[in-house]
C-alpha positions, 0 to 999 in steps of 0.5 A: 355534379351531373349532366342532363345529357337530353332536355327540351327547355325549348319546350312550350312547357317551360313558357312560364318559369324558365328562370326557376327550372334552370335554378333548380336545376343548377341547386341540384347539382346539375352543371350542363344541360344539353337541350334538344332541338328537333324542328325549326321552333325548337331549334331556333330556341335551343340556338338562343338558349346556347347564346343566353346561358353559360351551362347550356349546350345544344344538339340539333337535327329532326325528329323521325315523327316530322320526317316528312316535313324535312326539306333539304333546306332544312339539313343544310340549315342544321349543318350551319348551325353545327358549326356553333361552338356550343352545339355539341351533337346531331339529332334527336335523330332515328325511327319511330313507329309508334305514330303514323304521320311519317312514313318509315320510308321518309323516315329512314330516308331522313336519318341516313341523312342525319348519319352522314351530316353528323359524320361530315361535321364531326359531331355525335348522333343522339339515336330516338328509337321508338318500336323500330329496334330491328330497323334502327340497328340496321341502318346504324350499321349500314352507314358506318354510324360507328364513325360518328359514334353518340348516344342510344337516347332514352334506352329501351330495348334489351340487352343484346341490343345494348350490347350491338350499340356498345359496339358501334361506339354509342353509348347507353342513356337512360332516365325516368323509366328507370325509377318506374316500379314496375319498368324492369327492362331499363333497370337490367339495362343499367346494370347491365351497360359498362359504366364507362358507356352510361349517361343519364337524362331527363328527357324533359318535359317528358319521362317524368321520373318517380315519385313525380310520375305524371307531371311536368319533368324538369332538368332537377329530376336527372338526380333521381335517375343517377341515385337510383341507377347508383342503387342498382349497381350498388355503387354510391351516387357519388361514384354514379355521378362522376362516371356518368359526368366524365363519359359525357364531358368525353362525348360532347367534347363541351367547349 
């Protein structure tokens, strides 16, 4: 059995065929789904989801791109929410410089709030790191984020940062770009990561893992990047698979 520890099925994406994505989902062996909401659409969405479906959990928080629409109604609005016991986590949460709409100010700003919300409800952070290794690392640690601890969503820096992140009480995930041929980086880090800190995910709509690469992901594909990180390691999928549902059952505390 696996768990998809970042899915967005709140996504328009999924408009259509919601029933049958989650089908396939649970056919291929996939008993939870954390499903991400990052704004108020897609939150009020995951909040639904949590309510409608048995094996669906939810992390709430705020994306770093739409920091600067980030009201202090809204924070206080997530740390309501919090208190459901299906959402299991804070976030996605973190800096991303790849797009210009927030400036990193805002964003910084923004996510040292989220650090002390997830801290003050006792909840982990589920880190987004896009282009802003150097500055993410440097306000985990300077907000005692250890003390929350959570996850390194989508992992794509090197090792040594793995290796500071480890140490701060996070743990490693990964999902397609691990499958991707020529992506060496996530397949150092998943052979790198201790196996008792590694999760898997989808990241769906998004990442779409090989041989599906350029179309819709969806929560069925986690196998995908389980079996090719058992690969990697040189473990069977079986052991890859127990590991990876034990670290996050010990994370998310599921209820």
């Amino acid at each position: 059995m696996l768990i998809d520890t970042h899915v967005h099925l709140n996504a328009d994406h999924y408009d259509e065929d919601l029933d049958e994505v989650m089908d396939r989902a649970r056919e291929a062996g996939v008993e939870k789904m954390v499903v991400v909401g990052f704004d108020r659409k897609t939150i009020e969405r995951t909040m639904q989801l949590i309510d409608d479906h048995e094996d669906v959990y939810g992390v709430i928080g705020w994306h770093p791109v739409d920091a600067v629409d980030c009201t202090d109604a809204d924070l206080e609005w997530i740390e309501e929410l919090a208190e459901h016991e299906k959402i299991v986590g804070i976030g996605e949460t973190g800096l991303d410089y790849h797009w210009d709409k927030s400036p990193k100010d805002v964003q910084k700003d923004i996510f040292r709030r989220q650090i002390a919300l997830a801290k003050r409800v006792n909840l982990p952070i589920i880190i987004h790191n896009r282009e802003s290794t150097e500055d993410c690392v440097e306000i985990l640690k300077g907000e005692d984020a250890h003390e929350a601890g959570g996850i390194m969503h989508a992992f794509s820096a090197d090792e040594k940062t793995a290796d500071e992140v480890l140490d701060m009480n996070f743990y490693i995930s990964l999902g397609g770009p691990v499958t991707f041929k020529n992506a060496q980086l996530p397949k150092d880090i998943a052979q790198h990561v201790p196996l008792d800190k590694l999760l898997v995910e989808t990241d769906a709509p998004f990442l779409t893992p090989h041989p599906y690469r350029g179309k819709r992901n969806e929560p069925a594909y986690v196998k995908l990047v389980a079996e090719k990180i058992a690969e990697l390691r040189g473990i069977s999928y079986e052991a890859l698979a127990e590991a990876t549902t034990e670290n996050a059952e010990r994370l998310f505390n599921f209820k």
